[in-house]
N, CA, C and O atoms as a GROMACS GRO file, in nm:
protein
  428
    1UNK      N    1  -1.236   1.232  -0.713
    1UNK     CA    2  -1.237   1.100  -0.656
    1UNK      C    3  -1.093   1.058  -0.627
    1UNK      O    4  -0.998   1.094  -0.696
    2UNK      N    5  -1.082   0.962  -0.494
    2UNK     CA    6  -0.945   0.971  -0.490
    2UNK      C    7  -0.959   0.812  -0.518
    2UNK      O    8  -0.893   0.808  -0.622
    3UNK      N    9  -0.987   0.722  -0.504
    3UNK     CA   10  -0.990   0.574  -0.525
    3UNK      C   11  -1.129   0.549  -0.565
    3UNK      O   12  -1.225   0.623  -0.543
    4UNK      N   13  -1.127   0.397  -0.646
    4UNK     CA   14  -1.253   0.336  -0.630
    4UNK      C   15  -1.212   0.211  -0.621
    4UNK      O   16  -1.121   0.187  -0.701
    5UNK      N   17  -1.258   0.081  -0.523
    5UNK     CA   18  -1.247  -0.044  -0.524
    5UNK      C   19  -1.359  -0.124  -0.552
    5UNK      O   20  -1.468  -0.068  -0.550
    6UNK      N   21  -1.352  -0.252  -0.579
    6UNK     CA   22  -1.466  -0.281  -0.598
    6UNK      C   23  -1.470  -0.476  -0.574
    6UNK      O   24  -1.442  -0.546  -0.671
    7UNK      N   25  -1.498  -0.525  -0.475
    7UNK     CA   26  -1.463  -0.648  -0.396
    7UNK      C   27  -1.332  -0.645  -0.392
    7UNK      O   28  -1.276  -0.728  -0.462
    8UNK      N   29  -1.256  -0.561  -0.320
    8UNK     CA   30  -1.120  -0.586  -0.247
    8UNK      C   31  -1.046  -0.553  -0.318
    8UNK      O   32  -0.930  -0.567  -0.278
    9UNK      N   33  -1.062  -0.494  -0.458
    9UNK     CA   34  -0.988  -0.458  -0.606
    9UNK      C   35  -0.988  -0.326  -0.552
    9UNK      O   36  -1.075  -0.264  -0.492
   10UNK      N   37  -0.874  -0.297  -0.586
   10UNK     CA   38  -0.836  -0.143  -0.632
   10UNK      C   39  -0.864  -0.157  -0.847
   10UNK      O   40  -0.832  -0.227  -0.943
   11UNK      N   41  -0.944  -0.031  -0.809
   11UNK     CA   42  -0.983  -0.020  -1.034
   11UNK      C   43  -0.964   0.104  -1.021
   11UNK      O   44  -0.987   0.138  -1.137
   12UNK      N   45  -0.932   0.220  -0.955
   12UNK     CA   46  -0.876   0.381  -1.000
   12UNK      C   47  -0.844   0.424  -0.897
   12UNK      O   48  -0.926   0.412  -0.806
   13UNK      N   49  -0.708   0.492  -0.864
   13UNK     CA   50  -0.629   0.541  -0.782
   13UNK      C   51  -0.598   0.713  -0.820
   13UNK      O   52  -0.519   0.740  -0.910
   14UNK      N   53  -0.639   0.776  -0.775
   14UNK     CA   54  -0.650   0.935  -0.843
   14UNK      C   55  -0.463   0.960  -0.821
   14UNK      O   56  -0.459   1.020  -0.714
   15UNK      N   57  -0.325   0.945  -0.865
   15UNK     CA   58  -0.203   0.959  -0.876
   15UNK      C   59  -0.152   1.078  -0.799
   15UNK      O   60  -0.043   1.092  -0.742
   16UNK      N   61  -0.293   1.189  -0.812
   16UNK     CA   62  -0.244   1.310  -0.755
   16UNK      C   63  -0.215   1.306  -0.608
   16UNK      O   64  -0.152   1.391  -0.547
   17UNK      N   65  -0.258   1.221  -0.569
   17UNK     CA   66  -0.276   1.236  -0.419
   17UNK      C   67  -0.143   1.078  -0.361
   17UNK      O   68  -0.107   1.000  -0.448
   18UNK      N   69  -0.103   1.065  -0.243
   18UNK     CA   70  -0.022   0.951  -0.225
   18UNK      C   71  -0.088   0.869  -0.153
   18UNK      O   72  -0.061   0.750  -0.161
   19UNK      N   73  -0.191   0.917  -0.064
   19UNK     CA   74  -0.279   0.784  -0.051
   19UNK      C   75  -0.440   0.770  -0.030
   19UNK      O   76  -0.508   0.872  -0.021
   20UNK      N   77  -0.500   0.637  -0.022
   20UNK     CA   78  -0.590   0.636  -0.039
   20UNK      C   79  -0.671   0.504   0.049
   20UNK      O   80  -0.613   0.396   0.053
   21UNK      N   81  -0.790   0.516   0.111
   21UNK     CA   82  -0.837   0.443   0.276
   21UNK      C   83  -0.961   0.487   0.242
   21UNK      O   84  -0.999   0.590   0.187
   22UNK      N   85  -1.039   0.352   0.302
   22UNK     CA   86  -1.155   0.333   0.337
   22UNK      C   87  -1.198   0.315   0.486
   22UNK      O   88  -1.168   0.209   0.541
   23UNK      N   89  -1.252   0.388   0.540
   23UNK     CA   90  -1.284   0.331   0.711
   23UNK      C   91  -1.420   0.356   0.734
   23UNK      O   92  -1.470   0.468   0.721
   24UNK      N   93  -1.491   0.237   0.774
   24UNK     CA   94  -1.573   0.274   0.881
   24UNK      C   95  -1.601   0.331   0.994
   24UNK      O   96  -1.718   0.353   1.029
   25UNK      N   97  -1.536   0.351   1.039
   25UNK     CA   98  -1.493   0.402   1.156
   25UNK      C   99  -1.497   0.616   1.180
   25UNK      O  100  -1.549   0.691   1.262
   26UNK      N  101  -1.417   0.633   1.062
   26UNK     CA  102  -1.416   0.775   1.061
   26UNK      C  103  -1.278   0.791   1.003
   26UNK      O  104  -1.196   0.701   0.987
   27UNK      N  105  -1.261   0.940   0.968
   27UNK     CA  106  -1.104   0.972   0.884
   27UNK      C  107  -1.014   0.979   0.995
   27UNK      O  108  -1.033   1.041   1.100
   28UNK      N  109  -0.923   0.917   0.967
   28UNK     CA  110  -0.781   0.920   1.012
   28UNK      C  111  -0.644   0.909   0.938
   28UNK      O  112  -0.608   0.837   0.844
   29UNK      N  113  -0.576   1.009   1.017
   29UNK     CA  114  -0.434   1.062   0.897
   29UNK      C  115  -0.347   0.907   0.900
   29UNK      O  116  -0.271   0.882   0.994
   30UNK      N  117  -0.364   0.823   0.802
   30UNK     CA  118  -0.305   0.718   0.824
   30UNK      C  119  -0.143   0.741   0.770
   30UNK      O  120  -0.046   0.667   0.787
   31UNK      N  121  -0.153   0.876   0.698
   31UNK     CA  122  -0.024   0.851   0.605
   31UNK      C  123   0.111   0.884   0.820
   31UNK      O  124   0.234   0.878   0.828
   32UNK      N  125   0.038   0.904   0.901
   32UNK     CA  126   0.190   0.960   1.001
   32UNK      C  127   0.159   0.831   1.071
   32UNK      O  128   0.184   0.847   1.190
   33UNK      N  129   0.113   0.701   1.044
   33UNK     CA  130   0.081   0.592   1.110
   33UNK      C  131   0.173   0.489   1.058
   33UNK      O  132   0.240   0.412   1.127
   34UNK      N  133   0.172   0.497   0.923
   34UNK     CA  134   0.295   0.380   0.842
   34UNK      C  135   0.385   0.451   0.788
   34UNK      O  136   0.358   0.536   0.703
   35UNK      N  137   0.468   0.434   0.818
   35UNK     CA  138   0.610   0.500   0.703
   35UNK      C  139   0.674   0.387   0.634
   35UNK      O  140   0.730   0.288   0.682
   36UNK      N  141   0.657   0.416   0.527
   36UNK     CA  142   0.750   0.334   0.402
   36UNK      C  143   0.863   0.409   0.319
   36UNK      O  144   0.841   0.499   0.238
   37UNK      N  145   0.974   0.362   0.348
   37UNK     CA  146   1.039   0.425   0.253
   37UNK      C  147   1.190   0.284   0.213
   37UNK      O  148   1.188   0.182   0.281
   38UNK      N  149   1.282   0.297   0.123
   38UNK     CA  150   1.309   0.409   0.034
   38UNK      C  151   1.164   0.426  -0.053
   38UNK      O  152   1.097   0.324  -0.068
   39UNK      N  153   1.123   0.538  -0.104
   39UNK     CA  154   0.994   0.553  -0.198
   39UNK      C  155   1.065   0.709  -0.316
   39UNK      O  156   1.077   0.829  -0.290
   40UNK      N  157   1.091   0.641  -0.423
   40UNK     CA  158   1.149   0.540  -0.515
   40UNK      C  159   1.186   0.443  -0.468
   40UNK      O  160   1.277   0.487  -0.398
   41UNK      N  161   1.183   0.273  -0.443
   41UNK     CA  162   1.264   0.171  -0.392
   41UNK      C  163   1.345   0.127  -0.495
   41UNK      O  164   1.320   0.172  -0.607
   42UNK      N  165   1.472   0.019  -0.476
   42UNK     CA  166   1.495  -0.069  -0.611
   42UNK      C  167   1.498  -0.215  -0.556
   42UNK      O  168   1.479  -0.301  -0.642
   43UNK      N  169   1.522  -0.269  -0.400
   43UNK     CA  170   1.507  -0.363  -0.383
   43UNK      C  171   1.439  -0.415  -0.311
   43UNK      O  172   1.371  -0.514  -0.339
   44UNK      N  173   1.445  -0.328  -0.145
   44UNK     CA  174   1.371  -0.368  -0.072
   44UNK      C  175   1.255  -0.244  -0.012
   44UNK      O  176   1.300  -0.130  -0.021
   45UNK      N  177   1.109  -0.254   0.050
   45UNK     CA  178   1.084  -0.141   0.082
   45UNK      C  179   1.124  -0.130   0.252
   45UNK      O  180   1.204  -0.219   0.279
   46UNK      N  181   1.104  -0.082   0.319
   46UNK     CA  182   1.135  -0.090   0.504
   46UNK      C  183   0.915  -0.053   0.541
   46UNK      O  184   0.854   0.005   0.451
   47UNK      N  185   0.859  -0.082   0.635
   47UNK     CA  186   0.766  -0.057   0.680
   47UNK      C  187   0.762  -0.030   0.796
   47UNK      O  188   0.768  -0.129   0.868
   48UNK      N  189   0.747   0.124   0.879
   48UNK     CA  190   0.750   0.132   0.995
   48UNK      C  191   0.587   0.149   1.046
   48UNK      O  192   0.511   0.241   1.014
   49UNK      N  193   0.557   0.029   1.136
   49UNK     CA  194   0.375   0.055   1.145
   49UNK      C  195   0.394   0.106   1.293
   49UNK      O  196   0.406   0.028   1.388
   50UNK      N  197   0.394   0.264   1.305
   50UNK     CA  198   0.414   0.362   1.423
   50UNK      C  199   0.323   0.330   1.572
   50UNK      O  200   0.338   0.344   1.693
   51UNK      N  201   0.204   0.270   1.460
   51UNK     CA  202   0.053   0.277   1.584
   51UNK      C  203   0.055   0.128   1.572
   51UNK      O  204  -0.063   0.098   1.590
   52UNK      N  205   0.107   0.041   1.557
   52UNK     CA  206   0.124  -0.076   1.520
   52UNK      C  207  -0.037  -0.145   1.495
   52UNK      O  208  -0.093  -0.227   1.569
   53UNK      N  209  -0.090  -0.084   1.368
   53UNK     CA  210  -0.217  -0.134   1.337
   53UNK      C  211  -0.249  -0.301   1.311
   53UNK      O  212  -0.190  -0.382   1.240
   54UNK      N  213  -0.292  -0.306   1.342
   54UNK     CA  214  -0.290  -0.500   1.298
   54UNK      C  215  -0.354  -0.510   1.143
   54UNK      O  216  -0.474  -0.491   1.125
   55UNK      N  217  -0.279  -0.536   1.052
   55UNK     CA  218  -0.250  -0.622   0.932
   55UNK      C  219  -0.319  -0.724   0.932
   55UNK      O  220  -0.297  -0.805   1.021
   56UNK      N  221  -0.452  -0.761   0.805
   56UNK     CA  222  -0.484  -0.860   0.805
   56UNK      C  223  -0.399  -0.975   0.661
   56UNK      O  224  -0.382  -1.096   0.648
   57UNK      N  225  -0.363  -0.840   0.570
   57UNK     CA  226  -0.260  -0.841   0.454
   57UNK      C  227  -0.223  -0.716   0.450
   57UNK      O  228  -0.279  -0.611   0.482
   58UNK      N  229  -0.065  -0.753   0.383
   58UNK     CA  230  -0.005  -0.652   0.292
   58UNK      C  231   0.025  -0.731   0.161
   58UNK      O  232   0.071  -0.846   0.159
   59UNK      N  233  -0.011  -0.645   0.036
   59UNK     CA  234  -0.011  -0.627  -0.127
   59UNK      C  235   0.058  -0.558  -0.199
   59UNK      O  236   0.092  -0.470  -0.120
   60UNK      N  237   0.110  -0.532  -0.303
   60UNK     CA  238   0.118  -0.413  -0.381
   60UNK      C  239   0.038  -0.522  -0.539
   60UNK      O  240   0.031  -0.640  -0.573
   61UNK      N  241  -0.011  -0.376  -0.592
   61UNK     CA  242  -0.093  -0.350  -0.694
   61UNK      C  243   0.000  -0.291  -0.802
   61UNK      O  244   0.097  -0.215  -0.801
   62UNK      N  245  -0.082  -0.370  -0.912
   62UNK     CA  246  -0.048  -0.236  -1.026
   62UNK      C  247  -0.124  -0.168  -1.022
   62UNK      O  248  -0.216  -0.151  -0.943
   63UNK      N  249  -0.085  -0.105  -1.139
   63UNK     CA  250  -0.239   0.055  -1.109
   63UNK      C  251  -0.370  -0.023  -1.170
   63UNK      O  252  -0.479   0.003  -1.119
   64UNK      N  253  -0.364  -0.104  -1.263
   64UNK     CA  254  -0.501  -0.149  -1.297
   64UNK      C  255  -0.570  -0.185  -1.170
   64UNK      O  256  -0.693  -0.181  -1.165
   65UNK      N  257  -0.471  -0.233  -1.027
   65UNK     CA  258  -0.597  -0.292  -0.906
   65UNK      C  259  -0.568  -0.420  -0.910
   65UNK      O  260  -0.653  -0.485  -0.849
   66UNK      N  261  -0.451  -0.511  -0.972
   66UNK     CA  262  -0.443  -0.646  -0.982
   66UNK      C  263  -0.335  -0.665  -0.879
   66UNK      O  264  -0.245  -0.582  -0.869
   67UNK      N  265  -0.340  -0.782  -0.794
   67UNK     CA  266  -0.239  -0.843  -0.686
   67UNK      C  267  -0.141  -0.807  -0.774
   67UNK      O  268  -0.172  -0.792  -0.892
   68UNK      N  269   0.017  -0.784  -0.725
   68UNK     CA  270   0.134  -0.847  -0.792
   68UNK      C  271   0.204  -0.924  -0.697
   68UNK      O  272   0.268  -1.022  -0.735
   69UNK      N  273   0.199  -0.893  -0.576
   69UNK     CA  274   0.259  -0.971  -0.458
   69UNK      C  275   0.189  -0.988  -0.333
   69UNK      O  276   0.121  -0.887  -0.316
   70UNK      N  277   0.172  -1.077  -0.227
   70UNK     CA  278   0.153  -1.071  -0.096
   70UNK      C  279   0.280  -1.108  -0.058
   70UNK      O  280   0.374  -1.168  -0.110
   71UNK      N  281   0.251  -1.038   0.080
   71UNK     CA  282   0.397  -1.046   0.210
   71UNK      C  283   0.300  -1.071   0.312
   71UNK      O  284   0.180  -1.044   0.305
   72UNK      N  285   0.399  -1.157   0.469
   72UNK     CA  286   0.366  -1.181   0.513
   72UNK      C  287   0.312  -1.068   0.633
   72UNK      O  288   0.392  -0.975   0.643
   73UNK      N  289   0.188  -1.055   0.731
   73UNK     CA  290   0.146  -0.951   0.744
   73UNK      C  291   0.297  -0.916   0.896
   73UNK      O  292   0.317  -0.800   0.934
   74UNK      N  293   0.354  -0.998   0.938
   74UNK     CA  294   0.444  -0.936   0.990
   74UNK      C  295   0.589  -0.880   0.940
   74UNK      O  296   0.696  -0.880   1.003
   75UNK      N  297   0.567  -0.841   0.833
   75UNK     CA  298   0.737  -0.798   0.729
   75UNK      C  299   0.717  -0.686   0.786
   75UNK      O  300   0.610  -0.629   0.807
   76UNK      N  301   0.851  -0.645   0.816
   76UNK     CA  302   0.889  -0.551   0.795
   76UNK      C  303   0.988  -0.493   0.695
   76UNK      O  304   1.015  -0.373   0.689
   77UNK      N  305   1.037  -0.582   0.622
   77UNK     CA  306   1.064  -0.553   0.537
   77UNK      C  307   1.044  -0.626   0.373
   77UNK      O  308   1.086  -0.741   0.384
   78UNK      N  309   1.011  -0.610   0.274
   78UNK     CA  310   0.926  -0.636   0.188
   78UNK      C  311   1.028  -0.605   0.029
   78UNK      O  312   1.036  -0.499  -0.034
   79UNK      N  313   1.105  -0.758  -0.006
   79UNK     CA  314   1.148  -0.735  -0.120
   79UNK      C  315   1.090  -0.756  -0.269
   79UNK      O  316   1.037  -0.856  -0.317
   80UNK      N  317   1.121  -0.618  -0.331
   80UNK     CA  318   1.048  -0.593  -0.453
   80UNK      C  319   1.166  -0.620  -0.567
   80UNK      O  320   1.134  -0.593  -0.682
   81UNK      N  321   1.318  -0.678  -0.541
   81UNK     CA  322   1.394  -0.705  -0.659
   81UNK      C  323   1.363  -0.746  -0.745
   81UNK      O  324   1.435  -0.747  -0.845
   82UNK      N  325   1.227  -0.803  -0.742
   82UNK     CA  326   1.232  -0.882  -0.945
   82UNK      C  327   1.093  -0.825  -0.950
   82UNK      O  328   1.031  -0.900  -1.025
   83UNK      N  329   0.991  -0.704  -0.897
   83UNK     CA  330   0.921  -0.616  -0.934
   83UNK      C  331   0.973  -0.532  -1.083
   83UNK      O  332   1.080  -0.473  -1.099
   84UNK      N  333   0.892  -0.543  -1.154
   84UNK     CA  334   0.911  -0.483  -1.264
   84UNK      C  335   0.891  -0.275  -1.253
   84UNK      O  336   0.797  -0.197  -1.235
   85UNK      N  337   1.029  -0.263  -1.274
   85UNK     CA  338   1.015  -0.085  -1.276
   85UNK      C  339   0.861  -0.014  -1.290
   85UNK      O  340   0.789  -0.040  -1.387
   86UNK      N  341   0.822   0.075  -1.185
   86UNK     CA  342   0.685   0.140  -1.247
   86UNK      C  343   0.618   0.199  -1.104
   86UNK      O  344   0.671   0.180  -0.995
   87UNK      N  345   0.497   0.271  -1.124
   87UNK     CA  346   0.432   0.288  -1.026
   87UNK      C  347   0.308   0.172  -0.952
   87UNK      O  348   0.213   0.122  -1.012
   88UNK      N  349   0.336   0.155  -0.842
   88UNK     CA  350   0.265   0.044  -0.808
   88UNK      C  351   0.164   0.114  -0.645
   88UNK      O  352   0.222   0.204  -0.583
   89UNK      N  353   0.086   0.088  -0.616
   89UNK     CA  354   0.028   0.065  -0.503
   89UNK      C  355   0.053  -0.017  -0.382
   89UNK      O  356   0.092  -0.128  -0.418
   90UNK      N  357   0.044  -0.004  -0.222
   90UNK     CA  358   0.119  -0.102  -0.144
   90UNK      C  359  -0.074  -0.094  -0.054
   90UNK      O  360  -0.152  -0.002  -0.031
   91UNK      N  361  -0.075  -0.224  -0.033
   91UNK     CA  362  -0.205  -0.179   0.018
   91UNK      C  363  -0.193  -0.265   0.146
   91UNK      O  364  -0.149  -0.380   0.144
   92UNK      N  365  -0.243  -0.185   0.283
   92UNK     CA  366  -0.265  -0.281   0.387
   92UNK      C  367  -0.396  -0.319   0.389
   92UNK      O  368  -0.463  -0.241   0.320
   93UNK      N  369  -0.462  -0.407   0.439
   93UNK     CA  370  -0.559  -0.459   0.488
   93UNK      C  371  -0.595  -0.451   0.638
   93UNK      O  372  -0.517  -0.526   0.697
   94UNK      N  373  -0.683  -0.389   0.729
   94UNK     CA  374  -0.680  -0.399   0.867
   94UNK      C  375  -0.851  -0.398   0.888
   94UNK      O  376  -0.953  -0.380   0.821
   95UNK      N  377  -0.811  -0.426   1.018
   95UNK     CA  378  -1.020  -0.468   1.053
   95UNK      C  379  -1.088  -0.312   1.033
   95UNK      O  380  -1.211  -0.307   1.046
   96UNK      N  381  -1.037  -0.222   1.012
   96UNK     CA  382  -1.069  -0.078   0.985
   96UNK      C  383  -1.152  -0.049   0.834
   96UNK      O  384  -1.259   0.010   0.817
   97UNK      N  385  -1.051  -0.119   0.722
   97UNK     CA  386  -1.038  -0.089   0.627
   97UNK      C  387  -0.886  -0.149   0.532
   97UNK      O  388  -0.798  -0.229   0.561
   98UNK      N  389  -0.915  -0.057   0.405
   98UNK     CA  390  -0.762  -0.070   0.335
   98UNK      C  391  -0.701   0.083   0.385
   98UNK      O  392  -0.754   0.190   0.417
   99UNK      N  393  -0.582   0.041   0.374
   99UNK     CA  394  -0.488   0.162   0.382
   99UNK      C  395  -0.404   0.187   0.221
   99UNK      O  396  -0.311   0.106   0.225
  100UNK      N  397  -0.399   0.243   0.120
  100UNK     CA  398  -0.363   0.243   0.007
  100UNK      C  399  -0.251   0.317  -0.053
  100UNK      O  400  -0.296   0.381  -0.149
  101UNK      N  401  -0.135   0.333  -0.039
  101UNK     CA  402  -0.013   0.446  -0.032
  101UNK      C  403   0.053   0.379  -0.170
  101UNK      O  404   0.074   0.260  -0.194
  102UNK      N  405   0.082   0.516  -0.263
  102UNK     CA  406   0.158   0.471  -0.395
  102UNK      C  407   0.325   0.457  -0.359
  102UNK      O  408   0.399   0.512  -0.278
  103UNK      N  409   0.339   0.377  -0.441
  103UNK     CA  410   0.526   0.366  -0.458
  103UNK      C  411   0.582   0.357  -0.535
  103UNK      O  412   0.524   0.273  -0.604
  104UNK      N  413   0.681   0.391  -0.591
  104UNK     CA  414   0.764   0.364  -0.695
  104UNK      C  415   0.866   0.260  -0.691
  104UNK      O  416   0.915   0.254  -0.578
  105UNK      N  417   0.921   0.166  -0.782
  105UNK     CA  418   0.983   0.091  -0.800
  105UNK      C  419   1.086   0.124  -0.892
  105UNK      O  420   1.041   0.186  -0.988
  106UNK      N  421   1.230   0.102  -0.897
  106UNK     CA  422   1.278   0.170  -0.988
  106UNK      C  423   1.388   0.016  -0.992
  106UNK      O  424   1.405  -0.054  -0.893
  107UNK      N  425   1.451  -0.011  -1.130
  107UNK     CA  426   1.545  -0.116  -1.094
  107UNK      C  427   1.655  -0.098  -1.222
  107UNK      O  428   1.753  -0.171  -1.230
   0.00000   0.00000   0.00000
C-alpha cells in the first residue's frame, strides 16, 4: 500500500516510495509535473508546477495526516522556517485528486 486517506486526511504514507495520488481520471507520472526542491529544506521550499495544474490547496502534513500549514494556492515559494525538523508530507489538492510528495525539513 502506498497511502491511505480518509476524508481529505492523509493516516499512512508507505516512506518507501516519494509520492503518493489519487485520480480519477487515470495514472499519471505526477512526480515530472511539480518539482520541489531544496528537499532536505531548512527555510524555504521553491515549487515548480511544470504543467501548471490548478491548485485547489497546498498543505504539508505530518506523517500522522494532520494539517501543519496551508499556503496560498499561488506560492511559489513556501516558507517552512519555524517548521519543526522531521519528515513531513506536501500535499496538493487539484480537481483531479491529491498529489502527495514527502519532504524533509531540516533546521
Amino acid at each position: 500500500m502506498l497511502c491511505f486517506s480518509e476524508r481529505n486526511e492523509l493516516l499512512f504514507f508507505n516512506t518507501n516510495y516519494n509520492t503518493c495520488y489519487k485520480n480519477s481520471v487515470g495514472i499519471k507520472d505526477y512526480e515530472n509535473m511539480i518539482s520541489i526542491y531544496p528537499n532536505p529544506a531548512n527555510n524555504v521550499i521553491v515549487i515548480e508546477n511544470t504543467d501548471n495544474l490548478g491548485f485547489h490547496s497546498i498543505s504539508i502534513l505530518n506523517i500522522q495526516g494532520q494539517t501543519v500549514r496551508e499556503y496560498d494556492v499561488a506560492s511559489t515559494q513556501l516558507d517552512v522556517s519555524d517548521i519543526t525538523a522531521g519528515i513531513y508530507f506536501i500535499k496538493f489538492s487539484t480537481s483531479s485528486g491529491n498529489i502527495i510528495q514527502k519532504i524533509v525539513i531540516n533546521q
